[in-house]
PASEBA-1860 file (N, C-alpha, C; in nm, 3 decimals):
! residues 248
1> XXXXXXXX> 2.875/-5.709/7.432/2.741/-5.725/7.376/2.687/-5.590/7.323 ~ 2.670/-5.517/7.422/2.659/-5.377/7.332/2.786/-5.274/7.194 ~ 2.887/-5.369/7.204/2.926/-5.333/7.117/2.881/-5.392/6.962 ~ 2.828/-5.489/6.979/2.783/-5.584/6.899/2.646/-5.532/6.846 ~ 2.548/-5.464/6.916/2.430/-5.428/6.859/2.443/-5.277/6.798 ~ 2.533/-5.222/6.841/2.546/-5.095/6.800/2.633/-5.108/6.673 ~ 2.716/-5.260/6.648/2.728/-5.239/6.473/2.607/-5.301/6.407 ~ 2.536/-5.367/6.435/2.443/-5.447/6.409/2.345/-5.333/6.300
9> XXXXXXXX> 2.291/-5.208/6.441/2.244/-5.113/6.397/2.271/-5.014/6.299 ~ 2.404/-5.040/6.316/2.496/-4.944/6.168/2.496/-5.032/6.051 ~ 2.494/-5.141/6.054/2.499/-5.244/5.916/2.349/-5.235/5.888 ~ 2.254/-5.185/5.964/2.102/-5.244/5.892/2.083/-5.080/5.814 ~ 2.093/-5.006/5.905/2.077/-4.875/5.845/2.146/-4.798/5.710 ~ 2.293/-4.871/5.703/2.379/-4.875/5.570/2.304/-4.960/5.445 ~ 2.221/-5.054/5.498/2.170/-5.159/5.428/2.047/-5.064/5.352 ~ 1.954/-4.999/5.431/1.866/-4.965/5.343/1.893/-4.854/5.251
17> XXXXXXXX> 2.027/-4.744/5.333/2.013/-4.590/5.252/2.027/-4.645/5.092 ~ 2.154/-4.737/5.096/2.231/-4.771/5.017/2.160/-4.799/4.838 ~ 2.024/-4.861/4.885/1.932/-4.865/4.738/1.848/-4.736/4.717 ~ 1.850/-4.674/4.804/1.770/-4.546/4.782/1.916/-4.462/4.693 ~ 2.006/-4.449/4.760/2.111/-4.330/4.726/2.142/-4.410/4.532 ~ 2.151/-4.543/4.518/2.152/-4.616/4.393/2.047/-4.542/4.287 ~ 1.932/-4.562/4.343/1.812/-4.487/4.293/1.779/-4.373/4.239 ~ 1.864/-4.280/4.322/1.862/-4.149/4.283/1.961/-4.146/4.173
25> XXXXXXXX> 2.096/-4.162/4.209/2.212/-4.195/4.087/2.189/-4.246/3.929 ~ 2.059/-4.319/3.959/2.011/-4.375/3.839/1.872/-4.277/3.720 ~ 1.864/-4.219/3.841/1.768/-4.115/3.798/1.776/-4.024/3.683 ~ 1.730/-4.018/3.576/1.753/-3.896/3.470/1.735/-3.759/3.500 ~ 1.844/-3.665/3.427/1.859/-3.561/3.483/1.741/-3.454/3.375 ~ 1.674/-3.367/3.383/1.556/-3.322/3.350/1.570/-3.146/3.351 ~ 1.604/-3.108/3.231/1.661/-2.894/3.217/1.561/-2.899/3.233 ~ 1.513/-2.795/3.311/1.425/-2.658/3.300/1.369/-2.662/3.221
33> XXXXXXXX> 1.262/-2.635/3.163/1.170/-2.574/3.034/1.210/-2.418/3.032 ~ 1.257/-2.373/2.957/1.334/-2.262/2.905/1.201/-2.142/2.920 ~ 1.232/-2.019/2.975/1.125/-1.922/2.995/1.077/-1.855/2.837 ~ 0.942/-1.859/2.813/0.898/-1.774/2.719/0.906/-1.606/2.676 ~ 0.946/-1.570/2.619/1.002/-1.417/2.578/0.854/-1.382/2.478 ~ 0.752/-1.308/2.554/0.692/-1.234/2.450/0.692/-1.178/2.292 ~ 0.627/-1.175/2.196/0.704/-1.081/2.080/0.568/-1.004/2.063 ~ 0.585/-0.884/2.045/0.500/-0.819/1.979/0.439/-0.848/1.849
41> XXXXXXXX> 0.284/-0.848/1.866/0.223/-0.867/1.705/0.161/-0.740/1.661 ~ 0.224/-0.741/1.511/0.211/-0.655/1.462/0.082/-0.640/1.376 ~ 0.009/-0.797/1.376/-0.113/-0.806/1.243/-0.230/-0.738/1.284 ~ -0.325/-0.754/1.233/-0.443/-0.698/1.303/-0.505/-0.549/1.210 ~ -0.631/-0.550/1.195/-0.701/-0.411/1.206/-0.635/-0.286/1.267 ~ -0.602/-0.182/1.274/-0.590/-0.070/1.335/-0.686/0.063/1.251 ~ -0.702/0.162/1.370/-0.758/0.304/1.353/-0.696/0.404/1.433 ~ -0.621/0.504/1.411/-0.586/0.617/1.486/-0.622/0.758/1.422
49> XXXXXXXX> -0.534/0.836/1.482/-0.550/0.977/1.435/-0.402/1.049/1.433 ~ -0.410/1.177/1.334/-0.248/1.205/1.314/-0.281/1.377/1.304 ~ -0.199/1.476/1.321/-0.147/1.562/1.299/-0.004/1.618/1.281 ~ 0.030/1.727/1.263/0.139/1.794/1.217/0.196/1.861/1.098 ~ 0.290/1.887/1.046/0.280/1.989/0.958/0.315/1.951/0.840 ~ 0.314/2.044/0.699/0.306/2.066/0.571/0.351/2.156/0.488 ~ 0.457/2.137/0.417/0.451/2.256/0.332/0.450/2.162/0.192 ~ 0.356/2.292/0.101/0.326/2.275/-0.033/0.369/2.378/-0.116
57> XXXXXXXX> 0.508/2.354/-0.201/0.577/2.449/-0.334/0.426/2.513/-0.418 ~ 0.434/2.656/-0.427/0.405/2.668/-0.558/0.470/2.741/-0.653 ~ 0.470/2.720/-0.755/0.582/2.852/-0.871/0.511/2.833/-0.982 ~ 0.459/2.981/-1.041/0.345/3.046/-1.130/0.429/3.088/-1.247 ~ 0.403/3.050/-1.346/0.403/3.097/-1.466/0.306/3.146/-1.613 ~ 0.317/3.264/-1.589/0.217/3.300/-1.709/0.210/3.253/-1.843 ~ 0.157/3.132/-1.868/0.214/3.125/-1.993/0.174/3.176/-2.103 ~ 0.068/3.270/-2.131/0.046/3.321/-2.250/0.127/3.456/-2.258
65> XXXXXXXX> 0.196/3.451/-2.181/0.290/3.583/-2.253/0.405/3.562/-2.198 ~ 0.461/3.382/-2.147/0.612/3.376/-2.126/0.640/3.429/-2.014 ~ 0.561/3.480/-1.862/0.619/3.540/-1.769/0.607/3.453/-1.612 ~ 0.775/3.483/-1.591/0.734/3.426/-1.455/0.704/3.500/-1.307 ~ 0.580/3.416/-1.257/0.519/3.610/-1.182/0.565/3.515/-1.000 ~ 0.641/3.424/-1.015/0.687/3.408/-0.855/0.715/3.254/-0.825 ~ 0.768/3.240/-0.665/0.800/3.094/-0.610/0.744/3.095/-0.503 ~ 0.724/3.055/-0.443/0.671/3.019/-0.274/0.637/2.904/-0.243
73> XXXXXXXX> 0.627/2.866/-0.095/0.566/2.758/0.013/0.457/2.824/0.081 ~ 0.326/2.704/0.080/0.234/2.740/0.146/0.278/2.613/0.251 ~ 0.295/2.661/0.324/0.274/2.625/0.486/0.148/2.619/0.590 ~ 0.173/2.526/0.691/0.063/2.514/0.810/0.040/2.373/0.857 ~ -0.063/2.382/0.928/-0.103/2.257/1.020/-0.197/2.104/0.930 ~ -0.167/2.000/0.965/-0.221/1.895/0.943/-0.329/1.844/1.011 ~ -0.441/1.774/1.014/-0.461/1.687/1.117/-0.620/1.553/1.067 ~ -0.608/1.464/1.106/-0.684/1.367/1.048/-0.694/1.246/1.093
81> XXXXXXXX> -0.699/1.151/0.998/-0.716/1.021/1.115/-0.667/0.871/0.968 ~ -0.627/0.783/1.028/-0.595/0.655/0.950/-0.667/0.523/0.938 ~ -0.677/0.447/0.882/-0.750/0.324/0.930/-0.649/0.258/0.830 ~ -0.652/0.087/0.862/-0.546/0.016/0.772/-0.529/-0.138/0.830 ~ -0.484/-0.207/0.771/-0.440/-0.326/0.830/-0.300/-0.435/0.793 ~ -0.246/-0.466/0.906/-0.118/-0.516/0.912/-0.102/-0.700/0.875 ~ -0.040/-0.754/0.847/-0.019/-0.872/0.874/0.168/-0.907/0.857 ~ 0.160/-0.966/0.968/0.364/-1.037/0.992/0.358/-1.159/0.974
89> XXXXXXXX> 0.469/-1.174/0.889/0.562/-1.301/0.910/0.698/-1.323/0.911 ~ 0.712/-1.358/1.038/0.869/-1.331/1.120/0.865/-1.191/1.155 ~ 0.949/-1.119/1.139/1.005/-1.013/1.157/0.910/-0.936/1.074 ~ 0.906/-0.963/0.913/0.885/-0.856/0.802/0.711/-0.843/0.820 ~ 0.685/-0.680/0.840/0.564/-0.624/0.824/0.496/-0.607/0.695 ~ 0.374/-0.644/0.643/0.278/-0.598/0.525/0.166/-0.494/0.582 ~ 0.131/-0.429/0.497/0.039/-0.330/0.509/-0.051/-0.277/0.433 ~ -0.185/-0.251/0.433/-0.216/-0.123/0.296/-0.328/-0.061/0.427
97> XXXXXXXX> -0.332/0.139/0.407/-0.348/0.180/0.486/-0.424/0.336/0.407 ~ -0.509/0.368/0.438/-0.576/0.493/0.393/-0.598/0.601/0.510 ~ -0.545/0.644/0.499/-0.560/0.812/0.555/-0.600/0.969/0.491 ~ -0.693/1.028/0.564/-0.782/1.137/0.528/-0.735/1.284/0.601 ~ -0.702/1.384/0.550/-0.672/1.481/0.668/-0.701/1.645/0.638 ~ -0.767/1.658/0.733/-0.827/1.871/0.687/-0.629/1.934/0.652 ~ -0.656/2.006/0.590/-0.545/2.082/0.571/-0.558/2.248/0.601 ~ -0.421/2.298/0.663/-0.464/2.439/0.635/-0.329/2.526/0.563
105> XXXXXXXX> -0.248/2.441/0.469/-0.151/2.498/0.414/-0.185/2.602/0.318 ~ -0.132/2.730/0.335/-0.129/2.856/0.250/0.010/2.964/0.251 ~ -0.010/3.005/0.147/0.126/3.088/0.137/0.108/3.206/0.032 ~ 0.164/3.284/0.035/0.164/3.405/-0.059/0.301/3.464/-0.106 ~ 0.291/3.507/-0.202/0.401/3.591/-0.255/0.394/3.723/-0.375 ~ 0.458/3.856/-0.386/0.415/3.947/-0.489/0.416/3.847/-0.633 ~ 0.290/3.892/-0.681/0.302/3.875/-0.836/0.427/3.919/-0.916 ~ 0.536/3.896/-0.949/0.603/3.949/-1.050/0.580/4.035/-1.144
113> XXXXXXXX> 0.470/3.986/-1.177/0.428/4.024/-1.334/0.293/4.103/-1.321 ~ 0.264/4.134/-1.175/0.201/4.297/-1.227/0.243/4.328/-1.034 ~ 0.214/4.483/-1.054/0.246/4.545/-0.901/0.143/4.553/-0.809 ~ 0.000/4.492/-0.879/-0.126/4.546/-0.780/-0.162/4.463/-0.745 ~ -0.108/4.314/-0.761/-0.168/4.260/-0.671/-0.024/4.107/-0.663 ~ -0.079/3.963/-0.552/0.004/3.891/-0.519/-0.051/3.776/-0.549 ~ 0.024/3.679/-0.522/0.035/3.509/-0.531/-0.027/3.452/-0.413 ~ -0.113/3.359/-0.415/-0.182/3.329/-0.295/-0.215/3.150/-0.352
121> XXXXXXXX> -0.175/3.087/-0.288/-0.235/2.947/-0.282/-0.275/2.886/-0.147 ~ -0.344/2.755/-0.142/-0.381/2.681/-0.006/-0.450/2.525/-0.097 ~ -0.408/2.471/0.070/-0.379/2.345/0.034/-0.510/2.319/0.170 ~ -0.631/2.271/0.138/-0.692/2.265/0.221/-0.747/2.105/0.278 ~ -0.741/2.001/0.169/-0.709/1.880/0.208/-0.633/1.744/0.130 ~ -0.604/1.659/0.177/-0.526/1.587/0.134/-0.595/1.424/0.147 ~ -0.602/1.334/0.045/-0.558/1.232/0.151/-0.433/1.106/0.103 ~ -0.430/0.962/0.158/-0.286/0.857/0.108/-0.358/0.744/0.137
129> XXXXXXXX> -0.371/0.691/0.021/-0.413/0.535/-0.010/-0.220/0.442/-0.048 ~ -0.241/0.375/0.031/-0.052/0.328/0.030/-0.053/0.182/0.083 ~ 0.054/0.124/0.030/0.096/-0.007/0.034/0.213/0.037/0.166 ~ 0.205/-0.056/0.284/0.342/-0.091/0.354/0.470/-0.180/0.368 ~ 0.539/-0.213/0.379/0.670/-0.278/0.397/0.738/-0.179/0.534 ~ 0.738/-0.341/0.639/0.814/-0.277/0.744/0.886/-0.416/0.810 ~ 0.995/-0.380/0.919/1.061/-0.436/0.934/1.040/-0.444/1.117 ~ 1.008/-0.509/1.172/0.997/-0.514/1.324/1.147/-0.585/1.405
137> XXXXXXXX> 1.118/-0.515/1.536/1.200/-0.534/1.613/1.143/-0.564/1.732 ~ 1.085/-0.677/1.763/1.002/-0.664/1.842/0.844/-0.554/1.862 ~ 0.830/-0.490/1.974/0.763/-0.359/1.951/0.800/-0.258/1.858 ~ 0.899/-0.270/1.799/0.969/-0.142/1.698/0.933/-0.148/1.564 ~ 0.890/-0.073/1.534/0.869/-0.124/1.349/0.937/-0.009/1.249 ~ 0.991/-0.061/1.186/1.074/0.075/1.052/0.969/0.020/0.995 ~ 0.904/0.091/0.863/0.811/0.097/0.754/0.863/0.201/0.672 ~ 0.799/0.145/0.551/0.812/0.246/0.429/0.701/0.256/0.350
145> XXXXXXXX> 0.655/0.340/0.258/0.495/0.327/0.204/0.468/0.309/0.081 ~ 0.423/0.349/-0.039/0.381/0.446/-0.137/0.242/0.393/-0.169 ~ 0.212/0.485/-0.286/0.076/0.461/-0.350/0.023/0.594/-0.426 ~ -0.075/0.589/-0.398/-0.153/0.743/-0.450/-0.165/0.832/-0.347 ~ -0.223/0.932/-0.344/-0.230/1.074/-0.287/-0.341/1.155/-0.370 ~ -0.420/1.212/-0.308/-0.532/1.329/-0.365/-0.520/1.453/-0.277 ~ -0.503/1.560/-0.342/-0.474/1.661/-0.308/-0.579/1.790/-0.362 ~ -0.644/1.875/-0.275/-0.771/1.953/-0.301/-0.691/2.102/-0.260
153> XXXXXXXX> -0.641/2.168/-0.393/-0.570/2.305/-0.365/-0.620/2.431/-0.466 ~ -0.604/2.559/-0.400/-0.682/2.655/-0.469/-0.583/2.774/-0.500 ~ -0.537/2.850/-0.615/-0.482/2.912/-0.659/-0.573/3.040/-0.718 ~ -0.504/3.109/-0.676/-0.586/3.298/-0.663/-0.475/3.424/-0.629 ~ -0.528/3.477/-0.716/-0.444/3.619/-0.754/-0.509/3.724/-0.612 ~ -0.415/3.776/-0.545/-0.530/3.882/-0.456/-0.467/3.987/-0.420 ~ -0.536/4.087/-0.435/-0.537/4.230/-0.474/-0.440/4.313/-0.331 ~ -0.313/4.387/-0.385/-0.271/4.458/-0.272/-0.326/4.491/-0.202
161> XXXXXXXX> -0.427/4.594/-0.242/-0.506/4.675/-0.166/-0.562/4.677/-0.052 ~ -0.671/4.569/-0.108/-0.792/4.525/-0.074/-0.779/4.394/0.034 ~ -0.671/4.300/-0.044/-0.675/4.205/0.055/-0.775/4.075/0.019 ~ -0.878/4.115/-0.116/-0.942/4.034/-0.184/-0.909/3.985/-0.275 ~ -1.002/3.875/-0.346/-0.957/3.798/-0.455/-0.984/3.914/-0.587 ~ -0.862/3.897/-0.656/-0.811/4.027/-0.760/-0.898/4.010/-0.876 ~ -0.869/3.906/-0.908/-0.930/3.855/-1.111/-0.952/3.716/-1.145 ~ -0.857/3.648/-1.082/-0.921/3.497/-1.117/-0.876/3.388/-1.002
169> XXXXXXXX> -0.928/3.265/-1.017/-0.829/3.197/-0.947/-0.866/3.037/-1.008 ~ -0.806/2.957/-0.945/-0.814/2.813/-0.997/-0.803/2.702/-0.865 ~ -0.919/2.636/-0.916/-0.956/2.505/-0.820/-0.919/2.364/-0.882 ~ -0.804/2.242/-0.785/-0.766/2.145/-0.902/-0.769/2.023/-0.773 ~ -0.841/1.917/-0.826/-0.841/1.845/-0.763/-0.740/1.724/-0.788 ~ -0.630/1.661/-0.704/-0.517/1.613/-0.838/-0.487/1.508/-0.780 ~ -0.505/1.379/-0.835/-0.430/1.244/-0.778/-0.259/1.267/-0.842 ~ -0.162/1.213/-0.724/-0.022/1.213/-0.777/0.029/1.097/-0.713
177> XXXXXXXX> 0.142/1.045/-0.709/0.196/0.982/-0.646/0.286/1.023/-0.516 ~ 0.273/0.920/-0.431/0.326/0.935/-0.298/0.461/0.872/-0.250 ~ 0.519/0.860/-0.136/0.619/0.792/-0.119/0.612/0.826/0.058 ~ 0.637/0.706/0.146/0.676/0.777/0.296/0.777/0.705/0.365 ~ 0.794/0.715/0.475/0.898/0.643/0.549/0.810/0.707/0.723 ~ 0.868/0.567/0.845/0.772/0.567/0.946/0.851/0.485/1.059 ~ 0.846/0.536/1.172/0.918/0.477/1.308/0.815/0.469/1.357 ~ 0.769/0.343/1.401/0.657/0.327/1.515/0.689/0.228/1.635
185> XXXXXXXX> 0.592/0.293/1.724/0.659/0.174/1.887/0.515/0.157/1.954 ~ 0.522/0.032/1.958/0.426/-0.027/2.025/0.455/0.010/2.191 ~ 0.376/0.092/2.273/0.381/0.126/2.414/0.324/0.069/2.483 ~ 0.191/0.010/2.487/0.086/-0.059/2.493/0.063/-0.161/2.424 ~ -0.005/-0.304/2.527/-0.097/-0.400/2.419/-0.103/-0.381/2.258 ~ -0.176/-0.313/2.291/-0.293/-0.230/2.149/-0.269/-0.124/2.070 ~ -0.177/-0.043/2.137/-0.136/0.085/2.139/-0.024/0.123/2.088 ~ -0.013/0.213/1.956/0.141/0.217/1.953/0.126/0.327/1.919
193> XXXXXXXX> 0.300/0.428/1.888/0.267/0.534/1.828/0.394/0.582/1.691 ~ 0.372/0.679/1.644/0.451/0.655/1.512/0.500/0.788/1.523 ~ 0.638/0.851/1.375/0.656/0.930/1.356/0.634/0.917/1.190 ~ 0.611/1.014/1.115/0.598/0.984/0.973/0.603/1.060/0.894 ~ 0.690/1.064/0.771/0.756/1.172/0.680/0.683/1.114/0.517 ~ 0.614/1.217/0.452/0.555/1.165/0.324/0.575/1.265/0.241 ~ 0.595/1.206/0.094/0.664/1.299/0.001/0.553/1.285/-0.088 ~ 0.450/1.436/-0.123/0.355/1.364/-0.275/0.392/1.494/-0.357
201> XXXXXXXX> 0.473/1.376/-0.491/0.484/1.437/-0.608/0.366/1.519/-0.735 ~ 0.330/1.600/-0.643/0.244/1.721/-0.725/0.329/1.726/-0.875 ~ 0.439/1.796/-0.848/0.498/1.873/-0.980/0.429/1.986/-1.060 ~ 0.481/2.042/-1.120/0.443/2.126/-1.232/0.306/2.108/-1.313 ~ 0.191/2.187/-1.278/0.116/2.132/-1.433/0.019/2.302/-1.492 ~ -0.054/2.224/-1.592/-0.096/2.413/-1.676/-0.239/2.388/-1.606 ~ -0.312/2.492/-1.576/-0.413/2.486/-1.511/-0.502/2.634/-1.558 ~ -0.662/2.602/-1.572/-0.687/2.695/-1.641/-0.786/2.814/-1.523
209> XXXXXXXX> -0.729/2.905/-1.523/-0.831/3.003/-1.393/-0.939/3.060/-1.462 ~ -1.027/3.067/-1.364/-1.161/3.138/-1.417/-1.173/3.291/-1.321 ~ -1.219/3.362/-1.386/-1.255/3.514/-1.296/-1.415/3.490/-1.270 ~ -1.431/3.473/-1.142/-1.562/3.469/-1.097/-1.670/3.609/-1.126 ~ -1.790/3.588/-1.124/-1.880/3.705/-1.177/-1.829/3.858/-1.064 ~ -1.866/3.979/-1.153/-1.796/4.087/-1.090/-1.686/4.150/-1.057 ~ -1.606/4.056/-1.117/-1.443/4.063/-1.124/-1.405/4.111/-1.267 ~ -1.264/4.217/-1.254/-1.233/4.190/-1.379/-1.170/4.094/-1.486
217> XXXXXXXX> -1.194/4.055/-1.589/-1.092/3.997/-1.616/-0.920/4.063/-1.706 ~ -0.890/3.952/-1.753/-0.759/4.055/-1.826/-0.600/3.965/-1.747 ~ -0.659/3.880/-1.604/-0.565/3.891/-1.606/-0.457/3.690/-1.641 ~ -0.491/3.713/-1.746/-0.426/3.545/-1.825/-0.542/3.467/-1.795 ~ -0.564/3.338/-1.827/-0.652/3.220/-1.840/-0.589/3.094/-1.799 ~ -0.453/3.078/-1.857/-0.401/2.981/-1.850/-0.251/2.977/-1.773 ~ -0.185/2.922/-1.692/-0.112/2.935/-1.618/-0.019/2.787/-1.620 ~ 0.083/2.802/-1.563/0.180/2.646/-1.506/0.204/2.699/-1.313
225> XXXXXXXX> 0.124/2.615/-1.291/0.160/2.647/-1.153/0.132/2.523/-1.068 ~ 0.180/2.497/-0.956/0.209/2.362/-0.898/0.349/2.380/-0.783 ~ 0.368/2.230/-0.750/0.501/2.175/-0.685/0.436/2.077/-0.582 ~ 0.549/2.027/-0.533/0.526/1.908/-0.436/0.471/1.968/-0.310 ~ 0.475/1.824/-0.234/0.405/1.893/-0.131/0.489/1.754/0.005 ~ 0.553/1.822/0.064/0.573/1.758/0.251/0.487/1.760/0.368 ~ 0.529/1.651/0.425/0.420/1.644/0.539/0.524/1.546/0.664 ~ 0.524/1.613/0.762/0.553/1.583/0.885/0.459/1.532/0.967
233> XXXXXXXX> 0.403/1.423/1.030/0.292/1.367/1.109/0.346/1.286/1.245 ~ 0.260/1.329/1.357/0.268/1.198/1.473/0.130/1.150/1.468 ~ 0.166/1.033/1.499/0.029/0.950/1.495/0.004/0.856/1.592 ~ -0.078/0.802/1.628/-0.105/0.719/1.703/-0.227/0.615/1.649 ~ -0.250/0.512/1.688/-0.294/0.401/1.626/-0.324/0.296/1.756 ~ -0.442/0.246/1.731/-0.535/0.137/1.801/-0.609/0.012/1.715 ~ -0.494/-0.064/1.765/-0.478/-0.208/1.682/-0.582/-0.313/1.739 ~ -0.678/-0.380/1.654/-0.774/-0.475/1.744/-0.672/-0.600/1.681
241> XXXXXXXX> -0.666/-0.683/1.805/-0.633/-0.807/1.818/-0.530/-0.843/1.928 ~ -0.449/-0.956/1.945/-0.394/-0.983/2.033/-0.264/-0.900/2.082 ~ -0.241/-0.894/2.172/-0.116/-0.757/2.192/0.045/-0.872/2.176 ~ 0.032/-0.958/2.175/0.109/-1.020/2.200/0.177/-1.213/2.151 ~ 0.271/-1.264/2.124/0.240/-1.400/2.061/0.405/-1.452/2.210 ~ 0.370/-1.616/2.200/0.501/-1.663/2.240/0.584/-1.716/2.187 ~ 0.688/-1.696/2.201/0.833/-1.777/2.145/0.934/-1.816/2.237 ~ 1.004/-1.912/2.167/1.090/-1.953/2.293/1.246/-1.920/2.250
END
């Protein structure tokens, strides 16, 4: 008899697992929802600030009597600030971006073409109105630029001696064209920072000097003097809008 209830008990208990374990078997199987991977956004408003360095060619030629009185780089420090705005789609960056910056590039060299006195230019500000194209990598962005460029530079003859301005000099205020190239990394949300190389094609042009009152004159009127001008910048930049988008 007790062998009898103790299968009894095994047949009822086989009886119920048996539609449950069916149940489960029948059950659809259900992946994961796949984890979201951040991407950096690149669109948005931004404002930062930039410094670093500059050199600006100049090479003087006298032209009313055919002489060439020298070559040089005026050299020195940058520093200023940007404002601009981005917009992405996919990967590829758009841009247009204006930047303003004090300059303190100057350089000197002997006059050639007389012994008493030297070559003196300065490059005292600059600024870059520019179109972008860039390419993201996530937080990473390659960019490239161009557009216009205004450039505020002063050319002056100055006296061995003295150490003063000799006889004349010339003030030219000059839109040219630009060109740049730019590594930037988003570190932060909001926050990113850049490296940036810009090329503005000054070139060659005739420019006419004046001898200010009390000075002598005598020494030419009219001149070719000029050259390009480089610029090395780090920058940093504070982007309003979202730091971030999802993708799967």
């Amino acid at each position: 008899m007790k062998k009898f209830w103790l299968g009894a008990t095994a047949l009822v208990a086989i009886s119920i697992a048996a539609p449950a374990s069916a149940a489960d078997l029948g059950r659809p199987y259900t992946k994961a929802a796949p984890m979201m991977a951040a991407m950096y956004d690149w669109s948005g408003f931004y404002i930062g600030a930039n410094g670093g360095w500059g050199s600006s060619h100049d090479s003087r030629t006298n032209i009313t009597t055919s002489t060439f009185l020298g070559s040089y780089d005026a050299t020195g420090a940058v520093a200023g600030g940007q404002i601009g705005y981005r917009w992405q789609t996919g990967a590829w960056v758009f841009g247009l971006e204006a930047q303003g910056d004090w300059a303190d590039l100057h350089g000197t060299t002997q006059n050639l073409g007389n012994v008493t006195n030297h070559l003196r230019s300065t490059l005292d500000a600059f600024g870059l109105f520019t179109g972008q194209v860039g390419y993201a990598w996530n937080n990473a962005l390659l960019y490239v630029k161009g557009g216009a460029a205004v450039t505020d530079r002063r050319y002056e003859f100055i006296a061995n001696a003295t150490g003063a301005l000799d006889a004349s000099q010339g003030y030219e205020t000059r839109w040219s064209p630009t060109v740049g190239v730019g590594l930037e990394y988003g570190f932060a949300p909001n926050w990113s920072a850049a490296v940036e190389y810009d090329h503005i094609f000054e070139g060659h042009h005739d420019m006419t000097f004046i001898t200010p009152a009390g000075l002598l004159a005598g020494r030419g009127s009219t001149y070719n003097s000029g050259g390009d001008t480089d610029l090395v910048t780090a920058r940093i930049n504070y982007r309003f809008g979202g730091p971030a988008i999802a993708r799967y």
